[in-house]
C-alpha positions as CSV (number, residue, x, y, z in Angstrom):
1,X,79.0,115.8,60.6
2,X,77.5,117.8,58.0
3,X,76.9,117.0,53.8
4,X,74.2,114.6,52.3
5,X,72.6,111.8,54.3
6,X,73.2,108.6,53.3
7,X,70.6,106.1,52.0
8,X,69.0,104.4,54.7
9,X,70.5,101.2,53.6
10,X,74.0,103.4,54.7
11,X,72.6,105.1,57.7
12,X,73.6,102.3,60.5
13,X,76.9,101.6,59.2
14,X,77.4,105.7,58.8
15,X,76.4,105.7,63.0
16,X,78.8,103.2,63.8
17,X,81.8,104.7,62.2
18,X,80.5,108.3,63.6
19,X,80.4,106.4,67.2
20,X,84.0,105.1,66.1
21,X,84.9,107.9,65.7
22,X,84.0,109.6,68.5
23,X,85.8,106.8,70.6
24,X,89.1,107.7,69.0
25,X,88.7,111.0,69.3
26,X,88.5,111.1,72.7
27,X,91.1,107.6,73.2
28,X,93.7,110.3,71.5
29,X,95.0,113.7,72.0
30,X,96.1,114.4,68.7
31,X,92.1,113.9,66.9
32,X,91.1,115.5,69.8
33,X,90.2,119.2,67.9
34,X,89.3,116.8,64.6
35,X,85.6,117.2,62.8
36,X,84.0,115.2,60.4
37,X,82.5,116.7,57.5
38,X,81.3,114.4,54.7
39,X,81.3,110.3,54.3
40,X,82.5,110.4,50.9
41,X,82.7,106.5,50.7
42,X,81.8,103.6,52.4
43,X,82.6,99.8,51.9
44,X,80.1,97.8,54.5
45,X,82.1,96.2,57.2
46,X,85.4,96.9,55.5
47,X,86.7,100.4,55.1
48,X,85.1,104.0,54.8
49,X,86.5,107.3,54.0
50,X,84.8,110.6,55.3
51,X,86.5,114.1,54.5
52,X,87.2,116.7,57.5
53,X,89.9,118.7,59.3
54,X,92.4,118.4,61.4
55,X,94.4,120.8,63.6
56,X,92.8,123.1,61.0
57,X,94.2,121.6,57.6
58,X,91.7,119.9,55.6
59,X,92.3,116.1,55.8
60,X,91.1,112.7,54.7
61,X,89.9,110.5,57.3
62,X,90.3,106.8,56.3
63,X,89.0,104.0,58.7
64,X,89.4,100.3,58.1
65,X,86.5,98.6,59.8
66,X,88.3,95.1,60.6
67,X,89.7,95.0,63.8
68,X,92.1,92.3,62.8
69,X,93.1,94.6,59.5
70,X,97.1,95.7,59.2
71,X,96.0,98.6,56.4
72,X,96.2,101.8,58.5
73,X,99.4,100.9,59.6
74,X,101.1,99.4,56.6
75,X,100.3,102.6,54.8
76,X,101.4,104.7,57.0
77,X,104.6,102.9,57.0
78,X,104.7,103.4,53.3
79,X,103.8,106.9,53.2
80,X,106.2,108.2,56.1
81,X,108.9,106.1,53.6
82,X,108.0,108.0,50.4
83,X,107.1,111.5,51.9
84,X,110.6,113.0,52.4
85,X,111.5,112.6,48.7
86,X,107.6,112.8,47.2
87,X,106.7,116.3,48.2
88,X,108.2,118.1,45.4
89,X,106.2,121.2,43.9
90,X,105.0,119.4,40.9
91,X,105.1,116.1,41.6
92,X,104.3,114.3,45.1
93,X,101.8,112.1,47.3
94,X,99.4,113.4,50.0
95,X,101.0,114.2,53.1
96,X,100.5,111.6,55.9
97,X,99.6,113.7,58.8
98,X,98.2,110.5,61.7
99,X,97.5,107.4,62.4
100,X,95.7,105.7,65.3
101,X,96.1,101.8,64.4
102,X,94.0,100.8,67.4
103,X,90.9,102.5,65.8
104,X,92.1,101.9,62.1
105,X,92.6,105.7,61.3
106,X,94.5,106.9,59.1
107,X,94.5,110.7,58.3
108,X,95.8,112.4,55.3
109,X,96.0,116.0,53.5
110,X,93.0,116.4,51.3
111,X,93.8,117.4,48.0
112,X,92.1,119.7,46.1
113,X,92.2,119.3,42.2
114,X,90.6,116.8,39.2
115,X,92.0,112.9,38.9
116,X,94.3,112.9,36.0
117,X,91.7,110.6,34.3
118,X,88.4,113.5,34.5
119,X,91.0,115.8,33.5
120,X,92.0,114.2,30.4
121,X,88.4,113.4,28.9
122,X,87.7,117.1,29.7
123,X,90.7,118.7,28.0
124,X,90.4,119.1,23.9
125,X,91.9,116.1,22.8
126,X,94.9,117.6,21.0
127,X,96.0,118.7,24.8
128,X,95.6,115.1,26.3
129,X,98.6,113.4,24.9
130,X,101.1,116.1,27.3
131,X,99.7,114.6,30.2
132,X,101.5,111.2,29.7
133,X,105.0,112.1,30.1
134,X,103.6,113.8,33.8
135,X,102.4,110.9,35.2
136,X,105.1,108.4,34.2
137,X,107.5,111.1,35.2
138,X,105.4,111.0,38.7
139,X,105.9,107.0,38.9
140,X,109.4,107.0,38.0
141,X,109.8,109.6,40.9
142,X,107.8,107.3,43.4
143,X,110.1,104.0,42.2
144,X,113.8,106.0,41.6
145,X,115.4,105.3,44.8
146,X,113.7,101.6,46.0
147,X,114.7,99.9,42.4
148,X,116.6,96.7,42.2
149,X,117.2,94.0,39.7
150,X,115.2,90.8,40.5
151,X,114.9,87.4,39.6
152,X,112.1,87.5,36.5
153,X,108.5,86.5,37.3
154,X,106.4,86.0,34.2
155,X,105.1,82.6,35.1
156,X,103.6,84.0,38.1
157,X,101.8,86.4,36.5
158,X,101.0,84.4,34.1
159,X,99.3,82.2,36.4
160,X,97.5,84.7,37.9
161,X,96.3,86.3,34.7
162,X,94.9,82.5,33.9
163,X,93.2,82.1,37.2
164,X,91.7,85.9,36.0
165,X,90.2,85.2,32.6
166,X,88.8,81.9,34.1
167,X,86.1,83.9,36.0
168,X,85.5,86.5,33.1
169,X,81.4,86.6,33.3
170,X,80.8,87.9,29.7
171,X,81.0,85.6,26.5
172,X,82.0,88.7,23.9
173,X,85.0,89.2,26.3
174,X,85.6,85.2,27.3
175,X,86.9,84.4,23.1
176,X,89.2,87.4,23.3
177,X,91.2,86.6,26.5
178,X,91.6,82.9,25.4
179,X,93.3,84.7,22.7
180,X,95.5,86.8,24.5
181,X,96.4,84.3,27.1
182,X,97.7,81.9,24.3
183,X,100.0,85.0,23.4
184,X,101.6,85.2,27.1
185,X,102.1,81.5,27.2
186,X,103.6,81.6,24.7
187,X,105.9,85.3,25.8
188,X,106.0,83.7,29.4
189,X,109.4,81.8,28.7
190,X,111.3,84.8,26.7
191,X,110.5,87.2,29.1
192,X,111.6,84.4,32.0
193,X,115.3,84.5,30.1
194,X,115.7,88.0,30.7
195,X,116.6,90.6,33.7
196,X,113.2,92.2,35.5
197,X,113.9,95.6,37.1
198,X,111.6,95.5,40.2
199,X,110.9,99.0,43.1
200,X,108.3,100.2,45.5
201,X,105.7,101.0,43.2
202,X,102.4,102.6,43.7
203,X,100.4,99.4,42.9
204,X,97.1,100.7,41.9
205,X,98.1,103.1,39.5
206,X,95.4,104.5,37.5
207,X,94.7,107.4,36.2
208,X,92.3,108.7,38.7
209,X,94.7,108.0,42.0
210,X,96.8,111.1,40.3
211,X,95.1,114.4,41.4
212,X,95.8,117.3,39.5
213,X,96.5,121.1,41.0
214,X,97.4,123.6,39.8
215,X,100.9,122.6,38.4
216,X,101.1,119.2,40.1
217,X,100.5,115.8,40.2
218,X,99.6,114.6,43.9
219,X,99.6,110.1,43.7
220,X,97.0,109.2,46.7
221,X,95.7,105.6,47.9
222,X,98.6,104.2,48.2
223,X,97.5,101.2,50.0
224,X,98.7,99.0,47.8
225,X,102.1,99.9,47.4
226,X,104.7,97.0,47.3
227,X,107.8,95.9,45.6
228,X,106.6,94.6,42.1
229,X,108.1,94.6,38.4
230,X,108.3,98.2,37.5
231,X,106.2,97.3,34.3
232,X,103.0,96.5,36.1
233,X,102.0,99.8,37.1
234,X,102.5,101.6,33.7
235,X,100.4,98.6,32.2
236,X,98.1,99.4,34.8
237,X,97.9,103.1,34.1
238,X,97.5,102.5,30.6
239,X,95.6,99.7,30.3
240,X,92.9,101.3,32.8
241,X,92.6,104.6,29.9
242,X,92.6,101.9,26.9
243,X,89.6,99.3,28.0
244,X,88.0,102.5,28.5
245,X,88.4,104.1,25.4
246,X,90.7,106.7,26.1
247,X,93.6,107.0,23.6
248,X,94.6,110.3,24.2
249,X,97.1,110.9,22.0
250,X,94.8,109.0,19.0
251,X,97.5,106.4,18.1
252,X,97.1,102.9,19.8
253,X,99.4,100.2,20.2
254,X,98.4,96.6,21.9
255,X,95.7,98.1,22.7
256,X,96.8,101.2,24.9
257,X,97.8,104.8,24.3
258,X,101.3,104.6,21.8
259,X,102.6,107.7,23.4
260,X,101.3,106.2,26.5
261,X,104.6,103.8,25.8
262,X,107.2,106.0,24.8
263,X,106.4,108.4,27.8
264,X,107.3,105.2,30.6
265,X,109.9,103.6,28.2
266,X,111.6,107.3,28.2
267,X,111.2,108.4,31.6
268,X,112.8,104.7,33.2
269,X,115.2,104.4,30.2
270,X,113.8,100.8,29.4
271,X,115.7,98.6,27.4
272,X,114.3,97.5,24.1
273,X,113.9,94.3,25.4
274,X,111.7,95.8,28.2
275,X,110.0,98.1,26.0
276,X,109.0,95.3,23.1
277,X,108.4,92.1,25.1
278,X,108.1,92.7,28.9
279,X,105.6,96.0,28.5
280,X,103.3,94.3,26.2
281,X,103.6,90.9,28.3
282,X,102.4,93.0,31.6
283,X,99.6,94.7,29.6
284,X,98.2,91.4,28.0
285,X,98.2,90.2,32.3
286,X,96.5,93.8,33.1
287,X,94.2,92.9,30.6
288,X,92.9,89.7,32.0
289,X,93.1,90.5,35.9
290,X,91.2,93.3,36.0
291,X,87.9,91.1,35.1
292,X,84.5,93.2,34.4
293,X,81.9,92.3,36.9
294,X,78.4,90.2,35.5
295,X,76.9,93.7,35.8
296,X,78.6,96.0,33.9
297,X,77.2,98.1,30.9
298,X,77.5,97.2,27.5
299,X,78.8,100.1,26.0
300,X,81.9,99.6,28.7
301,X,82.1,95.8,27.3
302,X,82.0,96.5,23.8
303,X,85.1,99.1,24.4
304,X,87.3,96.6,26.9
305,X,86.8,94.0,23.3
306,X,87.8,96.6,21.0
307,X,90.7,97.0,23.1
308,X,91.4,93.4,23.4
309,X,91.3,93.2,19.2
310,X,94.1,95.7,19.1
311,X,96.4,94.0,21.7
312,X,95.7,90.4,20.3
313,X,96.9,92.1,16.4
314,X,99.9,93.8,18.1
315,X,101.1,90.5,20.3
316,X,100.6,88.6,17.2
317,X,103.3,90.4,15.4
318,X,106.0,89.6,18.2
């Protein structure tokens, strides 16, 4: 295993999953000509993810580190599901190529390219805006053929979105998402009298689990893939650019990327009742459960509150 050691803090827990390794390697025949290359991540005692080959493709090795863990094999289940209609030339997922559930490996095609997200800040900003209508166009591919229409759930989410904000460590944040949690309280009960369209969605959508290549937009990570309201995701995606500060087409509204809207409401035909009421109820819930840790710098604060000033003046006028 070649690239850059790991800080000696890292260095047992890098011989350990080497070790592991080795022990599925030669448990099964098929990783039985695979090399390691590089730990690219590692989560102590729960998951790492080193880069490598296999039968001479370049692959992603992804090992869960709890025995007891399902992960390897419920995302293997959902990637053999999506792969026969998500590997299109432009848009598609990584190709599952193994998994060994008794040694929590899962190994998948490494994909070479920029996450959608780097991409973006890097183009000029008058060529950002075009990449919106891609990536809902990639999650409208992922969801087409699993969608349904389901029993609405706002007061869940609204629930969850309160037990969120209650652990919000900074104060400058804290006085804006009382604010925005009055809103969906009060949203929670219209959107409850209407029809939800719910699919297989990607459930971590951001930008940066999109790679780009060439022409194409590969999804990865899909380990949290589920059947959820379609609506979550894009107010994930766009909710992850906004409390960044990332508007790339330059016009905001409630707080995320305007075209950012029209691109999802276009590509899954939403209703104007999905478009106006459930899409900015899911992003005000994006906004509170994704809560900033005590640690966080300030500059990444102060733009997660400017973002939270826009949605709160844009749910105030529904």
């Amino acid at each position: 295993m070649s690239g850059p050691t790991p800080p000696l803090s890292e260095l047992d827990g890098t011989m350990q999953i080497v070790a592991r390794f080795e022990e599925a390697r030669a448990a099964d025949p098929a990783l039985a000509e695979a090399e390691l290359d590089e730990l690219k991540r590692l989560v102590p005692g729960k998951r790492a993810m080193l880069s490598g080959r296999w039968q001479g493709r370049a692959a992603i090795f992804r090992m869960h580190l709890d025995p007891a863990s399902h992960a390897p094999g419920n995302e293997w289940a959902e990637m053999t599901r999506a792969w026969p209609h998500m590997q299109g030339k432009t848009l598609r997922i990584a190709e599952p190529l193994h998994v060994n559930e008794e040694f929590g490996l899962l190994v998948i095609e490494d994909i070479p390219g920029t996450p959608l997200m780097q991409h973006m800040w890097h183009l000029d900003p008058a060529d950002r805006a075009p990449c919106l209508p891609q990536a809902a166009a990639w999650l409208r591919a992922y969801t087409a053929n699993s969608e349904i229409t389901a029993k609405p759930r706002a007061a869940v989410w609204l629930q969850k979105a309160a037990a969120a904000a209650a652990t919000q460590p900074h104060p400058k944040l804290q006085r804006r998402e009382r604010k925005i949690l009055r809103h969906l309280k009060r949203l929670a009960p219209l959107c409850d009298d209407l029809p939800w369209r719910h699919a297989i969605s990607h459930g971590d959508f951001h930008p940066n689990n999109l790679i780009v290549g060439e022409d194409r937009l590969t999804g990865i990570d899909l380990g949290g893939s589920a059947t959820i309201p379609i609506y979550k995701d894009m107010a994930r995606f766009l909710m992850h650019m906004g409390r960044r500060g990332l508007i790339p087409s330059g016009e905001a509204r409630f707080g995320v990327d305007a075209r950012g809207i029209d691109a999802f409401a276009g590509a899954f035909s939403l209703s104007a009742q999905e478009r106006d009421l459930i899409l900015p109820f899911m992003l005000g819930v994006e906004a509170l459960i994704r809560v900033e840790h005590a640690g966080i710098k300030r500059g990444r604060v102060r733009r997660a509150a400017e973002m939270s000033d826009r949605l709160i003046a844009d749910l105030d006028t529904l």
